[in-house]
TORLO-898093 format. One line per 4 residues: number of its first residue (from 1); their letters; for each residue z, y, x of C-alpha. Coordinates in pm, 1 decimal. Last residue first. Layout:
N
NUM	a	Z,Y,X | ...
END
This chain:
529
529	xxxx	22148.0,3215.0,-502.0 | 21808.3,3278.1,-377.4 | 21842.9,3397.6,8.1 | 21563.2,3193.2,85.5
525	xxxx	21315.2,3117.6,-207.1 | 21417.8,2748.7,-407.5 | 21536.4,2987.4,-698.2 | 21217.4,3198.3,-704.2
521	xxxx	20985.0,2901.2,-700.9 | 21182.2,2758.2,-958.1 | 21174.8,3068.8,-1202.3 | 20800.2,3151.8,-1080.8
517	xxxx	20707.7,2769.4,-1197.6 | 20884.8,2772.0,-1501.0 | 20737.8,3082.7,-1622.3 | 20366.3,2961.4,-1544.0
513	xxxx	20495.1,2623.4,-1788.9 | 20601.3,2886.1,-2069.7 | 20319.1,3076.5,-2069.9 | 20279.9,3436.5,-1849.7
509	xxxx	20267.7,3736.9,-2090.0 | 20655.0,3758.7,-2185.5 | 20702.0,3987.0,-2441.1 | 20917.4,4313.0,-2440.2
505	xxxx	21221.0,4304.8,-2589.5 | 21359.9,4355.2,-2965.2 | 21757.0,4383.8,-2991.4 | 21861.1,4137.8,-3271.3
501	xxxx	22116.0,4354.4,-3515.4 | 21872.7,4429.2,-3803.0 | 21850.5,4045.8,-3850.4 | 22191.7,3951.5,-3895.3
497	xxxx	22202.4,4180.0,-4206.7 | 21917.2,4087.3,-4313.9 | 22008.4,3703.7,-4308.9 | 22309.3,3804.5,-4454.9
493	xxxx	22099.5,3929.9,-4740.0 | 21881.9,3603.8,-4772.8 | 22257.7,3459.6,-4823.7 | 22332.6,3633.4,-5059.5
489	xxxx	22050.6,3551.5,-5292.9 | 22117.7,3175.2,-5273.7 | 22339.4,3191.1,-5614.2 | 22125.7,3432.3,-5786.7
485	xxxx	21845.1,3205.3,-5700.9 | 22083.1,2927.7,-5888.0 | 22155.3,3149.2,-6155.1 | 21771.7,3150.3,-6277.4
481	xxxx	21728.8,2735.0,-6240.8 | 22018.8,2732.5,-6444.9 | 21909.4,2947.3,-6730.8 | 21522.7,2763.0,-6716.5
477	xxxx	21670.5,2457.0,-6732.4 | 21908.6,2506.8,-6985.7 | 21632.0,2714.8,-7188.0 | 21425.6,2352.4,-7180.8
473	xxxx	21699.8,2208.2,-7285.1 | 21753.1,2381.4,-7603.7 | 21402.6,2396.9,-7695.9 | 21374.2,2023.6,-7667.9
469	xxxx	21696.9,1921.1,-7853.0 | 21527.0,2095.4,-8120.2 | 21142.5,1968.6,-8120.7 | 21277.6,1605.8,-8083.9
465	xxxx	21343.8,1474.3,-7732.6 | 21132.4,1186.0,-7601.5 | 20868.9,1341.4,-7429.0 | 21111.4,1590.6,-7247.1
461	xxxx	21204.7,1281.1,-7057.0 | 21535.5,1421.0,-6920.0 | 21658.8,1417.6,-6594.9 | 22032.2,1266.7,-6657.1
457	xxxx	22317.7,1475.9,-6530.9 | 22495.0,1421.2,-6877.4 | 22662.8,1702.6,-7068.3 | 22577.5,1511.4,-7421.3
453	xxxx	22397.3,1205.7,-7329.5 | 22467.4,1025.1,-7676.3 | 22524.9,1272.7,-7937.1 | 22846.3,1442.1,-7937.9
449	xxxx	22756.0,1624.2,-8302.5 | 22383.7,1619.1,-8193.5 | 22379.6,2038.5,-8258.7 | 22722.0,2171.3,-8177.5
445	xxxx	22684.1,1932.0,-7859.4 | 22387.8,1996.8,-7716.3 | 22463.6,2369.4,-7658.9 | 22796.7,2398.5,-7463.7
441	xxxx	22694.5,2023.3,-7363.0 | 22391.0,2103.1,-7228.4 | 22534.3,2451.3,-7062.6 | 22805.3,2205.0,-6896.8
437	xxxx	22588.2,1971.6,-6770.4 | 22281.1,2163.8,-6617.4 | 22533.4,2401.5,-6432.4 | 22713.6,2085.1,-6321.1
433	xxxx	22370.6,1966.2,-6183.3 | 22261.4,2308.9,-6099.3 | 22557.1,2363.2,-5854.8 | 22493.9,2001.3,-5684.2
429	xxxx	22197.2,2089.0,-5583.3 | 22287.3,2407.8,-5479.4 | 22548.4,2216.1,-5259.0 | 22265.3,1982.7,-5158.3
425	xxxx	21959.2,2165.0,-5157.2 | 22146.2,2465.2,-4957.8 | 22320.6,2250.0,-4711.5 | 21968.7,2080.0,-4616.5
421	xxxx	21793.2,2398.3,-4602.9 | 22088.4,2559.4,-4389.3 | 22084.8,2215.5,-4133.6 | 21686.6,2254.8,-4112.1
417	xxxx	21752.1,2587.2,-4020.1 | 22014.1,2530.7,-3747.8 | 21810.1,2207.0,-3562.8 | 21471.2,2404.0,-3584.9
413	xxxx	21680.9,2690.6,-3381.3 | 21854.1,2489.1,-3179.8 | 21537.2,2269.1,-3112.6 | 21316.9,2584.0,-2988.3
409	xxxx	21620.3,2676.1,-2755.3 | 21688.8,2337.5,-2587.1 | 21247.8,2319.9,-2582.6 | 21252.7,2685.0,-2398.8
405	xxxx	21551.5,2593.5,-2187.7 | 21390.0,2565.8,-1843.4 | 21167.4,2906.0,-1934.8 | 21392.6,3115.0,-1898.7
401	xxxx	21546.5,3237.9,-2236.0 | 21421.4,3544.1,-2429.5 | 21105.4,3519.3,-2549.6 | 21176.1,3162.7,-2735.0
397	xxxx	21421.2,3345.3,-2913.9 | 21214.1,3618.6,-3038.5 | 20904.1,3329.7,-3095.0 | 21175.0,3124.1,-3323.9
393	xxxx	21219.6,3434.0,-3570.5 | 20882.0,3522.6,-3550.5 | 20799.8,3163.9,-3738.8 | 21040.7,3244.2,-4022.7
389	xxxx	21043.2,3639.7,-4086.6 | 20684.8,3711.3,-4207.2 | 20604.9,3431.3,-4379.6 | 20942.4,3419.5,-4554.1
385	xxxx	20885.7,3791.1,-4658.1 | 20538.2,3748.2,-4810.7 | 20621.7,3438.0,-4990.3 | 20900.4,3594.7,-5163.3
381	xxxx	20721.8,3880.3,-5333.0 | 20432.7,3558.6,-5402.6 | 20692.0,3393.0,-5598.7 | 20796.2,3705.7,-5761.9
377	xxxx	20441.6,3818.7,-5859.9 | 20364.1,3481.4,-6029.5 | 20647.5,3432.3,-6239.0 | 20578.4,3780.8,-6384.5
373	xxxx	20241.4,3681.4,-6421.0 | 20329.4,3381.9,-6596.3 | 20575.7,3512.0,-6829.4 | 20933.1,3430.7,-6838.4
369	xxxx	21079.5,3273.2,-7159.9 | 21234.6,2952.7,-7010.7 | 21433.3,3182.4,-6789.1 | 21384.6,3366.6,-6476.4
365	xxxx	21586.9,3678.9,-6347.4 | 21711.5,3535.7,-6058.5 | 21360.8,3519.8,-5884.3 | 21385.0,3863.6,-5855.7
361	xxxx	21701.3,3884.4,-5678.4 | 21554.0,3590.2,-5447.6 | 21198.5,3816.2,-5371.6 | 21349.7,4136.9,-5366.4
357	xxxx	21579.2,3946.5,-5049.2 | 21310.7,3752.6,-4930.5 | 21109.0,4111.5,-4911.4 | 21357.1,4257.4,-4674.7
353	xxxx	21404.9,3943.2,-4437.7 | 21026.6,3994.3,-4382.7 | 21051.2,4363.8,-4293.3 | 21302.8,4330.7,-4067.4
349	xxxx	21155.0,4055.4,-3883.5 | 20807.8,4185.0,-3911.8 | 20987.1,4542.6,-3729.9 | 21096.2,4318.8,-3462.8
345	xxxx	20800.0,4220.8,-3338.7 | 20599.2,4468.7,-3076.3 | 20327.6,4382.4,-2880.9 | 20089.2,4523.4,-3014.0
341	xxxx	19800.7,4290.4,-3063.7 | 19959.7,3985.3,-3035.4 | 20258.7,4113.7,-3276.1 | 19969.9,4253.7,-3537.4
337	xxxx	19785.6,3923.8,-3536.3 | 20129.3,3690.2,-3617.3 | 20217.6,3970.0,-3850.4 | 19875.2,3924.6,-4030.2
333	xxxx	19874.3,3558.2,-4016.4 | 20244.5,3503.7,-4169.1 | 20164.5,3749.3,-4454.1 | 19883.9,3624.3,-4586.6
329	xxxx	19980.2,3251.1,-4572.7 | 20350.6,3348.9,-4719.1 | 20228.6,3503.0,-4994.7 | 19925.7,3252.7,-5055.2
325	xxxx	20134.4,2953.0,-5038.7 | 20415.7,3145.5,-5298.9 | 20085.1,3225.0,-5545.9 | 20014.6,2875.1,-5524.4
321	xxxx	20280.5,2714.1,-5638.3 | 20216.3,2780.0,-6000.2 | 19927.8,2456.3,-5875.7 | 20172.2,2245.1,-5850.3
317	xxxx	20320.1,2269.3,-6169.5 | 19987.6,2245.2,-6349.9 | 19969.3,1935.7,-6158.6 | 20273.9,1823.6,-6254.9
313	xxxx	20241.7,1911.6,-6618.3 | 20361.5,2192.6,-6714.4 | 20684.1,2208.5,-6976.9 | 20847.6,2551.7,-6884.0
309	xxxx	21210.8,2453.6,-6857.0 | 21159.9,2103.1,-6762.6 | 20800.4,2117.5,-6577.9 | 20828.6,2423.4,-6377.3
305	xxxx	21192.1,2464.1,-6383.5 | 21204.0,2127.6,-6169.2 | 20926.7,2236.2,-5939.2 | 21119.9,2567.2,-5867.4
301	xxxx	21420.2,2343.9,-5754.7 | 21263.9,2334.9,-5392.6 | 21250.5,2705.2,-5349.0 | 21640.8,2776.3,-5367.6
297	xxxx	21777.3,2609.0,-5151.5 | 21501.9,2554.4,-4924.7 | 21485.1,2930.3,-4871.6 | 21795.7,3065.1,-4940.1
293	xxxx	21952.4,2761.8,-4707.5 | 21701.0,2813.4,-4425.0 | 21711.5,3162.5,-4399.0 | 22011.8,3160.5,-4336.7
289	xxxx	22045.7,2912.9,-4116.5 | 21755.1,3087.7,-3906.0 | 21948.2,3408.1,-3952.6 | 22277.0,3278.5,-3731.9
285	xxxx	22032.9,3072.1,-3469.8 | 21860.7,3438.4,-3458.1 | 22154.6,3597.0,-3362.3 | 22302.0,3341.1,-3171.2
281	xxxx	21967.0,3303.3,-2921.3 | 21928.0,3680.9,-2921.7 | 22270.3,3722.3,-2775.9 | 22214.4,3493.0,-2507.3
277	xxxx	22572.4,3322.9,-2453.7 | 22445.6,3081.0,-2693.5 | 22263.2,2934.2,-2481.3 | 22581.5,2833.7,-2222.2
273	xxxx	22694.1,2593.7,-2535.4 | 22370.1,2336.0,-2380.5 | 22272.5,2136.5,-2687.0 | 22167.6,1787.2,-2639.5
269	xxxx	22434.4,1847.0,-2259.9 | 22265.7,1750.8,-1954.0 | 22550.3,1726.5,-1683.7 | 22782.5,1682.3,-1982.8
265	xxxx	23136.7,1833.9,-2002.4 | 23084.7,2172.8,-2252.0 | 22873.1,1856.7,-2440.8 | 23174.0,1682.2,-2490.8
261	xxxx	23417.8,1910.5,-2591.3 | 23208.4,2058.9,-2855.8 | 23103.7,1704.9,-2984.9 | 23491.0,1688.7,-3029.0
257	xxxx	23477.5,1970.9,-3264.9 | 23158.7,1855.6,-3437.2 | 23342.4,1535.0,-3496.3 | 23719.4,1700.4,-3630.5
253	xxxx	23495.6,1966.9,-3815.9 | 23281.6,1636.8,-4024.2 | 23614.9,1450.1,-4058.9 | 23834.1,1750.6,-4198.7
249	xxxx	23526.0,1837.9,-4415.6 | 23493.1,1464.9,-4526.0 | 23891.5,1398.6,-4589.2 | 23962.0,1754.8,-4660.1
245	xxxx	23658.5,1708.1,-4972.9 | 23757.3,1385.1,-5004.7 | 24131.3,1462.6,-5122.3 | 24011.1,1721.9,-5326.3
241	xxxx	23921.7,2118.1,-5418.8 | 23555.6,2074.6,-5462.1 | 23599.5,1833.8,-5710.2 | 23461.5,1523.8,-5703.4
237	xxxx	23120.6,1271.1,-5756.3 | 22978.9,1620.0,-5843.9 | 23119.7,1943.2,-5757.8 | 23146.5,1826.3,-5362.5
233	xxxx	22873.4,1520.0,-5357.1 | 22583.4,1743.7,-5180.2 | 22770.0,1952.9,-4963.1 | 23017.4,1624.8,-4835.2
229	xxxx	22681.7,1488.0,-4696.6 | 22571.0,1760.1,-4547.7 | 22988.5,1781.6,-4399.6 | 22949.4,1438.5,-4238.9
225	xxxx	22558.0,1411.5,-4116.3 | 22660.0,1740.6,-3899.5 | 22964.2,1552.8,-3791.5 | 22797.0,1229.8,-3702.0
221	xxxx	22476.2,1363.3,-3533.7 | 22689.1,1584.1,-3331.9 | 22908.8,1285.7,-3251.8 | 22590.6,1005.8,-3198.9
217	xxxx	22391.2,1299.6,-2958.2 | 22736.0,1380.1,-2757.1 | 22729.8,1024.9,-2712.9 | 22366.8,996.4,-2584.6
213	xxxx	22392.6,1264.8,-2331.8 | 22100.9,1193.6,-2170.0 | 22079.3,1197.1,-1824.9 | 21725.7,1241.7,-1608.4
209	xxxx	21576.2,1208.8,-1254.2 | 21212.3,1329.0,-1226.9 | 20889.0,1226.0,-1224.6 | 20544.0,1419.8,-1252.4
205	xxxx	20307.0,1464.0,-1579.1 | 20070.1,1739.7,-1594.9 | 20046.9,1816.1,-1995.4 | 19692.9,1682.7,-2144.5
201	xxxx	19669.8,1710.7,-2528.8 | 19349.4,1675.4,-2686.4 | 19212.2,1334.9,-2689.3 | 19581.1,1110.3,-2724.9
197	xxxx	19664.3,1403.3,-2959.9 | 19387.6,1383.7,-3196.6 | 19408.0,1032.0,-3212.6 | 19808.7,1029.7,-3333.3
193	xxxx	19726.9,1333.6,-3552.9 | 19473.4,1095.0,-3701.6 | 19734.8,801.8,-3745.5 | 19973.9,1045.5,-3912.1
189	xxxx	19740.9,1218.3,-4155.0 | 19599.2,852.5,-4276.9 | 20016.6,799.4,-4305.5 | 20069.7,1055.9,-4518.5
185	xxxx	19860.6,957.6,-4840.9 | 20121.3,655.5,-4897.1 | 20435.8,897.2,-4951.6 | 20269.8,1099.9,-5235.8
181	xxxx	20111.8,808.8,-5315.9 | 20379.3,629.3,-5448.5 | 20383.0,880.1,-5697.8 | 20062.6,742.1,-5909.9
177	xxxx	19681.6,667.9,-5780.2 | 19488.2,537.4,-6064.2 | 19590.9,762.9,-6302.3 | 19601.2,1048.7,-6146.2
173	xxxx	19905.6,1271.9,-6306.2 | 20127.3,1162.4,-5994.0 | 19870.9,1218.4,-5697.6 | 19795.1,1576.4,-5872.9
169	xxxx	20132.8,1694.1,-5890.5 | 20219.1,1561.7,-5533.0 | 19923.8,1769.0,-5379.4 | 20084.3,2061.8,-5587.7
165	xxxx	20429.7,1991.1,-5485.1 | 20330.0,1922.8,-5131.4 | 20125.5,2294.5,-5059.2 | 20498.6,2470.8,-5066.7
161	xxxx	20632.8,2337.7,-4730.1 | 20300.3,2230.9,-4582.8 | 20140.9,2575.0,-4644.9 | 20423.2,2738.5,-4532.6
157	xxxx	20439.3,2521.9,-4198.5 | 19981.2,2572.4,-4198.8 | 20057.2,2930.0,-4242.9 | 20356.1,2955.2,-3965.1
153	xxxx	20159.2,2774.6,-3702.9 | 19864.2,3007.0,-3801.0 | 20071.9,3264.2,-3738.7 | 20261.7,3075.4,-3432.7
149	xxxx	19874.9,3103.7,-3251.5 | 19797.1,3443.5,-3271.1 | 20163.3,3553.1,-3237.9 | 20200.7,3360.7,-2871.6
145	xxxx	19957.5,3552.7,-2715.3 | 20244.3,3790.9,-2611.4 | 20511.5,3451.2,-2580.5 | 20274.6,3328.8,-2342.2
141	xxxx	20113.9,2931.3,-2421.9 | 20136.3,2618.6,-2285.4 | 20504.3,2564.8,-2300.1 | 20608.3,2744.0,-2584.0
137	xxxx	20307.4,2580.3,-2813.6 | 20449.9,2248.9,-2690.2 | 20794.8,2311.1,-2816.9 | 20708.2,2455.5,-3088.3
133	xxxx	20530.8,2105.8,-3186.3 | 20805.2,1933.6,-3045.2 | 21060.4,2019.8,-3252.5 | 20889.5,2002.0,-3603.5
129	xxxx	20745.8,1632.4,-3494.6 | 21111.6,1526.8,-3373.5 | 21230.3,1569.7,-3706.0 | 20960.8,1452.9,-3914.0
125	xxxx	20977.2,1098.5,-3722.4 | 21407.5,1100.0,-3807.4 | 21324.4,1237.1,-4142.6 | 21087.6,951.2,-4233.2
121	xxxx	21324.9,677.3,-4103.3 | 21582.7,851.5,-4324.2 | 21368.9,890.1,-4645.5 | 21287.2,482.2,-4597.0
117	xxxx	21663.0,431.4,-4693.0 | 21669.8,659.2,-4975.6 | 21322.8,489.7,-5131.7 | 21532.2,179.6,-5031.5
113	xxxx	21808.4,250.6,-5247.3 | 21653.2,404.7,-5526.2 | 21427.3,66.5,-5592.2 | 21110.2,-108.9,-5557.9
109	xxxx	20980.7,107.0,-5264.9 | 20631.3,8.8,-5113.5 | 20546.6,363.3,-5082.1 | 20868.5,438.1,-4919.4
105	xxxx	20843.6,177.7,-4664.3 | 20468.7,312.2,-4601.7 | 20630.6,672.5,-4553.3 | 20910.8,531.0,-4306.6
101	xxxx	20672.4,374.0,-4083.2 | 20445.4,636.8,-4073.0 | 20723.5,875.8,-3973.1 | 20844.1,632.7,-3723.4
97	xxxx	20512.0,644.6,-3578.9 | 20466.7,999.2,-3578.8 | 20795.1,1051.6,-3382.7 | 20674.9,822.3,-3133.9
93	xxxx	20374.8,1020.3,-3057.7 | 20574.5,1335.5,-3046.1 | 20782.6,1162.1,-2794.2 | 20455.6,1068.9,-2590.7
89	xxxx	20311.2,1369.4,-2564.1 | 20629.3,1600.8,-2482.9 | 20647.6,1313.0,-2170.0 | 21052.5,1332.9,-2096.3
85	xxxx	21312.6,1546.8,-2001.5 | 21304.7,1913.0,-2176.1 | 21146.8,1746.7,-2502.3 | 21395.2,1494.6,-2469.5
81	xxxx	21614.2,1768.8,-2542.8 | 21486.4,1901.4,-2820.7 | 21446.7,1503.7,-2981.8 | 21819.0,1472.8,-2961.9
77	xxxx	21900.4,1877.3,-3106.1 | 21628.0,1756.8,-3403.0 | 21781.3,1461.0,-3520.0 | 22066.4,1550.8,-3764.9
73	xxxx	21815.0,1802.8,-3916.8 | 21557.3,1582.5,-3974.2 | 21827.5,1305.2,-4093.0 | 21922.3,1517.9,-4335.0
69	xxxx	21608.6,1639.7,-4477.1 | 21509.8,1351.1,-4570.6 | 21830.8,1243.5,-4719.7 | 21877.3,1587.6,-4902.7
65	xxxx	21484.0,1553.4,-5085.2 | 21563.9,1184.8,-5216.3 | 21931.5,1313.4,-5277.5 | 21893.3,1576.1,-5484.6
61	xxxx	21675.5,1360.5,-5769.3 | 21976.4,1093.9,-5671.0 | 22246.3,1335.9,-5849.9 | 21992.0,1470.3,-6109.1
57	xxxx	22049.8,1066.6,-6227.9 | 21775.7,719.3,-6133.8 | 21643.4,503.6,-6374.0 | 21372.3,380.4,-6072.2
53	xxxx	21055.4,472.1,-6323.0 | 21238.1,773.7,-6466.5 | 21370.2,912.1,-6123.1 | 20986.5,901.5,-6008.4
49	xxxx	20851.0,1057.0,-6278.8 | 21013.9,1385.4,-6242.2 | 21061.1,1353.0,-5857.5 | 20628.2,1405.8,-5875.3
45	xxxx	20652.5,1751.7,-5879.0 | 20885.5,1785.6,-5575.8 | 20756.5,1437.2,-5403.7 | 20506.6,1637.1,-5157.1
41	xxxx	20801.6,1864.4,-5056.5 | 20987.0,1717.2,-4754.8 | 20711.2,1462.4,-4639.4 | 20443.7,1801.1,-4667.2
37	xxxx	20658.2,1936.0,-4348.8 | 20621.2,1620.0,-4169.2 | 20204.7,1604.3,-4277.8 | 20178.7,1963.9,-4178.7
33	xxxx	20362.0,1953.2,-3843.5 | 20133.8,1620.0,-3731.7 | 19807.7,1771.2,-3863.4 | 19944.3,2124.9,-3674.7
29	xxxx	19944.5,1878.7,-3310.3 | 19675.6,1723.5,-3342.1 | 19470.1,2051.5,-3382.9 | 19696.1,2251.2,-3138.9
25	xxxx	19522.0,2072.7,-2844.1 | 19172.6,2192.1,-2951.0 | 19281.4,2486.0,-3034.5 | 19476.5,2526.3,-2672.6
21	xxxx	19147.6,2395.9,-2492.9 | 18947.2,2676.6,-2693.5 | 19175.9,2962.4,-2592.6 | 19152.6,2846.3,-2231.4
17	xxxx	19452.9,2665.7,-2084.0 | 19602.2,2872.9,-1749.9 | 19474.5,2741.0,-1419.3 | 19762.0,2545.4,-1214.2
13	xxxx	19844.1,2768.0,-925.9 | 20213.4,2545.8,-851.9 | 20135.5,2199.6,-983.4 | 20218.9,2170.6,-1408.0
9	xxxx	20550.8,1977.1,-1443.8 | 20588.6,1757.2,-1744.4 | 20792.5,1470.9,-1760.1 | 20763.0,1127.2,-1658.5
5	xxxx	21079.8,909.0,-1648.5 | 21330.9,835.2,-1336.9 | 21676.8,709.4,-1521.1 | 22064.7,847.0,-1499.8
1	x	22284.4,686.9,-1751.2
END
């Protein structure tokens, strides 16, 4: 389907934004990142209460933060190319809407099922709000001013990420508010990131001719949806070695497989395979999964240990966050300072990757007995190193394509580390409910004689338990929530790994709009080929 829709093309000589135009622009536009990043961890502390008021299992505690997260990820290659096609101002405004949308469904919720359903309309609108706010930063600003602007980026994204459990603590232990404002008290954030758009950002519009490749859209979306979904029942519903396991896998490769085919065919391919040619693109689409699925995966179950194995409250829980928020503030606005300054970035990449790793492996030695300044340190050990490696790892990329593919590159990237936090709650997800199980019933069931519950995936009410059955689950808790960082610690050392081989070049000093222009201007030159 080939249609004529606005999208942005500054005039040839266009003035470059001043520093206080691009805040002002950026203001809408980190309220809208920090309210779809705080939709993904704002119900952490308050999942607790949540799964006892709707009866739900450990399986459907997963699944409230997977679906989410799913369709975010599933999303994000669509909403990266309409990024390179359409008005970047008006898809981010539609985004926010279906974000809204979803987060007042949610807050209404009288059941599991549609708190799941309303989960997908909110990770569709937090999905195309996490593209597009690169996306834009790419296009009005260079890659060498870049760092002062992607630091604070990073802060207010590592903010947002760890920030929502202690916002969500607070909403669930007031009395008058209650968990359904943790999805309620988003949509005042949408509606003024909405405003502060329709003020503050102004792209040049013009027309062009556009095709979208909407079925190679439905069979990535399809496959990718597939296998996540497969990660987070494998070990659960059924064994990893089963019929549904080759049924869903086979499925979910046989899709993406096809989705290959299609989009090596389109005119305008969601994903263009031709990117991956650039060597910096693959590595740091490689370490951006990664990083995604040691980060996510492991992170997002520290709420859990919090109150089960250490018995906060979830306020208290949220605020044993704050030692990660500060990490990974600090850390993220310092590189981000030092790259604009010098120049030079891939010695924060290193360095960041580094510290995630010490971070995981020391996060693996937690139990119900671990101190609170030992808890402390680690979290902020891993802060540090995710602040430094996760924002830097989209400016490399974004550094080294022309400036045509900037938003096809900036979704990729979103697309593949959304996809490894997704994988890593749900398979490690799934890992600490059978982890959970079988220590409760190695331990439960000497004691209760086969009591009721014995190896169930049930959250507990720890406020029900006598002193003894207490202790003991509290230590599972803790043990499993240990192990599982164990578990994800490999792959922060891939990430390392993958990391040390990016080659570091020079950035660009022109934005991404003044690239496009040169680029075009030298193609349509005589003699360009």
């Amino acid at each position: 389907m080939t249609v004529t829709v606005p999208a942005e093309t500054p005039e040839v000589g266009a003035g470059r934004m001043s520093r206080r135009e691009v805040l002002q622009a950026l203001s809408g536009l980190m309220v809208g990142m920090f309210v779809s990043i705080l939709a993904s961890t704002v119900v952490a502390n308050a999942l607790p209460r949540i799964i006892a008021d709707l009866n739900g299992t450990q399986t459907v505690y997963t699944w409230i933060v997977t679906t989410e997260l799913l369709a975010m990820t599933a999303t994000v290659p669509l909403w990266g190319k309409m990024a390179d096609l359409y008005s970047k101002k008006l898809l981010i405004q539609l985004s926010l809407g279906l974000f809204a949308v979803g987060s007042l469904i949610a807050g209404l919720t009288p059941n599991v099922e549609v708190l799941l359903v309303s989960r997908v309309v909110q990770g569709i609108g937090a999905g195309g709000m996490t593209a597009l706010a690169t996306i834009v930063m790419a296009a009005m600003i260079p890659p060498r001013e870049l760092g002062r602007y992607a630091g604070i980026f990073g802060a207010v994204f590592g903010v947002g990420t760890i920030a929502g459990p202690l916002i969500g603590g607070v909403l669930v232990d007031t009395s008058w508010l209650g968990w359904r404002w943790c999805f309620l008290i988003g949509v005042p954030f949408t509606l003024l990131s909405v405003f502060l758009l329709q003020r503050t950002l102004h792209l040049p519009v013009t027309r062009r001719k556009v095709k979208i490749d909407w079925l190679g859209a439905l069979l990535i979306t399809s496959g990718v949806s597939t296998v996540l979904v497969w990660s987070s029942l494998a070990g659960n519903k059924f064994a990893w070695a089963s019929g549904w396991t080759a049924l869903m896998v086979g499925g979910g490769l046989a899709l993406l497989a096809l989705a290959v085919w299609v989009e090596s065919r389109a005119d305008e391919p969601i994903v263009p395979l031709d990117i991956f040619r650039n060597r910096t693109v693959s590595l740091t689409t490689v370490a951006s999964v990664l990083v995604g699925v040691a980060m996510f995966g492991g992170t997002v179950f520290l709420s859990q240990y919090f109150q089960l194995s250490l018995g906060k409250s979830p306020t208290v829980a949220g605020l044993m966050s704050l030692p990660m928020i500060l990490g990974l503030l600090v850390s993220s606005t310092v590189a981000g300072q030092l790259i604009t300054k010098y120049g030079r970035w891939k010695r924060y990449l290193v360095a960041g990757a580094a510290v995630m790793v010490v971070g995981m492996l020391l996060l693996a030695t937690i139990d119900a007995d671990t101190s609170m300044l030992l808890l402390s340190v680690y979290m902020a050990v891993l802060g540090v190193g995710v602040g430094m490696l996760m924002q830097n790892l989209v400016l490399a990329a974004q550094n080294d394509v022309p400036a045509n593919e900037l938003g096809a590159a900036t979704s990729v990237l979103t697309f593949f580390r959304s996809m490894g936090g997704t994988i890593g709650v749900s398979a490690l997800g799934a890992v600490l409910a059978n982890r959970v199980a079988t220590l409760s019933a190695e331990k439960l069931g000497p004691l209760t004689g086969g009591a009721p519950g014995e190896g169930s995936t049930e959250v507990p009410d720890l406020s029900t338990l006598p002193e003894p059955v207490l202790k003991i689950v509290q230590d599972v808790y803790g043990t499993a929530t240990g192990e599982l960082f164990l578990v994800a610690a490999p792959f922060a050392v891939l990430a390392l790994v993958v990391v040390l081989f990016i080659r570091e070049k020079p950035l660009h000093t022109l934005s991404g709009e003044e690239r496009r222009i040169r680029e075009e201007a030298a193609a349509a030159a005589p003699g360009a080929h």
